[in-house]
N, C-alpha and C positions, 0 to 999 in steps of 0.2 A: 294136750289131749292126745293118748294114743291112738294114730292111724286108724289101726285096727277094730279098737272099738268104735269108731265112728260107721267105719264101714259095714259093721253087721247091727247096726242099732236096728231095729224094729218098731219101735213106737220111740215119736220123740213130739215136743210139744215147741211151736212158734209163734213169742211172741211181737207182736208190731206195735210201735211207740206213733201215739199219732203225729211226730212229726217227719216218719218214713213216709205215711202214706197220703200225707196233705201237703198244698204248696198255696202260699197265701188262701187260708183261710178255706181251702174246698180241698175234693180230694185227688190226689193225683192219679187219676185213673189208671196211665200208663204203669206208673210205680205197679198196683194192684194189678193186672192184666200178669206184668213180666215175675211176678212171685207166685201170681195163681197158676202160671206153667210150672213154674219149678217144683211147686209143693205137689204138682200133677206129675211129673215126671217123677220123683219119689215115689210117688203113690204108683205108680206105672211097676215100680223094681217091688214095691210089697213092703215099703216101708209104712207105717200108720203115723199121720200128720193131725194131729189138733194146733187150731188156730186161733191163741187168744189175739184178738185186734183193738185195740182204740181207733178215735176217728170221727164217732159221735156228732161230738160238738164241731166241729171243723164241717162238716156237713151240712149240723144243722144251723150253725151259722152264715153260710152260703145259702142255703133255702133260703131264710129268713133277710138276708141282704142286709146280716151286722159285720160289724167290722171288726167287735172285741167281745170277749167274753162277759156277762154280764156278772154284778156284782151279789145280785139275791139267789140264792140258792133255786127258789122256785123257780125262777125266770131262767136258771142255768138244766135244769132237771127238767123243763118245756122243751131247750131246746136239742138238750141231749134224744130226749125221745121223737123229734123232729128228724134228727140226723144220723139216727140207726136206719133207719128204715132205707136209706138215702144209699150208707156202708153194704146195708146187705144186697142193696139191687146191685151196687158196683161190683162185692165176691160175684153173686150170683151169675150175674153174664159173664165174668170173667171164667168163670170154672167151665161155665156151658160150653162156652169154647173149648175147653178140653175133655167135652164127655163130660164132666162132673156135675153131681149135684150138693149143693150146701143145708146147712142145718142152722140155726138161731140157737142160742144157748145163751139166757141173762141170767147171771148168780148175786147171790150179796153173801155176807159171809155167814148169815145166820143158815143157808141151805147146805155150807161146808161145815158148820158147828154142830146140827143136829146131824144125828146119826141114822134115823129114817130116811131125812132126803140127802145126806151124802153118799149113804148107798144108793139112794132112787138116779143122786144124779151119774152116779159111776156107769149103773146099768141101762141106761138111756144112751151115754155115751158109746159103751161097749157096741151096743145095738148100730148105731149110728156108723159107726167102724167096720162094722163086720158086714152094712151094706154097702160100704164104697163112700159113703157121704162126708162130705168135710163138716167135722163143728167149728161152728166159727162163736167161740164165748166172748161175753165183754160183762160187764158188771151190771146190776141193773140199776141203774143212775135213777130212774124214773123215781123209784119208790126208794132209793136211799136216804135211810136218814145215819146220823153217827153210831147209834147204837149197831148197824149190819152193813156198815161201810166196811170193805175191805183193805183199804188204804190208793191202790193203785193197780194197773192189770200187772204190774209186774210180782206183786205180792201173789194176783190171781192168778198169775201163769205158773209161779212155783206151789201156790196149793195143787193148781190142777197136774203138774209132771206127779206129786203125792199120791193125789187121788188115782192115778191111770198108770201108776207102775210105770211111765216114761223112762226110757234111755237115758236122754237129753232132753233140757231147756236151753232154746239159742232165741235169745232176744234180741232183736234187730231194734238198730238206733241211728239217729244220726249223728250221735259221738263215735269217737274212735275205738274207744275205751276208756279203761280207768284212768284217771290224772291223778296228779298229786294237789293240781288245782285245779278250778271249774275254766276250762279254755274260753267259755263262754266271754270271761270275763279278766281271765290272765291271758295274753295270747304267747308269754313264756310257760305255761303249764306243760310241763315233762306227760308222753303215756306209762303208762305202766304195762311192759308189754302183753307180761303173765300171772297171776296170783296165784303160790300153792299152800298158803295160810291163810287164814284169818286174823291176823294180830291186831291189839287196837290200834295200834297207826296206822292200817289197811281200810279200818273202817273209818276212819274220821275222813279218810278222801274222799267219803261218799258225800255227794252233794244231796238237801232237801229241796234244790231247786227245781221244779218240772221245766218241761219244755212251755211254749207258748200256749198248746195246747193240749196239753198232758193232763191226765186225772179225768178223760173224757174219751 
């Protein structure tokens, strides 16, 4: 990635894999505090930060005092809606300490497919920017069913860099990067330091395995 274009980006979109921002099962607040400064300190130089987040369920599993994700859909979509609530009080203090205020933004993929409310959601957004406010998207798990699932927030953080004219998407994880196997599970798996193709043997690296609590 050249220097330079880093340095003059203006709008770029960040996304958080919930297992940056959880540590056994709740959220790691500290984690959230020390990124809600930095995305304020960009925001400080005039940079514009949109912030897709997971974390949901890791929340709302700690509320609830379970230990594992459950297995019925409904009972997973209870507690996802449990555990937003839980994600945004955590942004929200956190940003307040640096002046900021945040925004809630839940999508599925049918508000990106129709074309009335993909403009609706653009100009909400833009609005949102242009006061200073952080959007903080995640998917809306509550009323997802398959038919306006969007697969995962990393799908939804590259719709929404689409949607917003973004610079950059820089999604934060706690892999290193790309392997040529899942380290998870090889602890010989090679990084791959840089990709500047696409080829199919670049993509078969990709693992379908989420994290513990990933897709939430």
């Amino acid at each position: 990635m050249p220097k330079q274009r880093l340095i003059t980006a203006k709008r770029v979109v960040v996304k958080l894999g919930s297992n940056v921002i959880t540590a056994e099962n709740s959220l790691n607040l500290e984690v959230i505090e020390s990124i809600s400064n930095q995305i304020s300190t960009l925001m400080d130089k005039g940079v514009e930060v949109i912030l897709v987040s997971s974390g949901a369920m890791a929340a709302g599993l700690r509320r609830m005092g379970m230990e594992g994700r459950p297995d019925e859909i409904p009972k997973r979509q209870a507690i996802s809606a449990i555990g937003q609530s839980g994600v945004m009080n955590a942004y929200e203090k956190s940003f307040a300490g640096c002046d900021k205020k945040v925004a809630q933004i839940l999508l599925t993929a049918e508000d990106l497919n129709n074309r009335k409310r993909y403009l609706n959601a653009r100009n909400t957004l833009n609005t949102l920017i242009d006061w200073k406010v952080v959007p903080i998207i995640n998917e809306n798990d509550t009323i997802m069913v398959e038919e306006i699932k969007l697969g995962d927030n990393d799908n939804l953080a590259a719709m929404i860099t689409l949607l917003m004219d973004a610079d950059f998407l820089f999604i934060l994880t706690d892999i290193d990067g790309l392997y040529d196997k899942d380290p998870r599970l090889y602890p010989e798996a090679e990084l791959i330091p840089r990709v500047t193709n696409f080829k199919k043997e670049i993509e078969e690296f990709a693992s379908e395995i989420p994290g513990t609590l990933g897709t939430g």
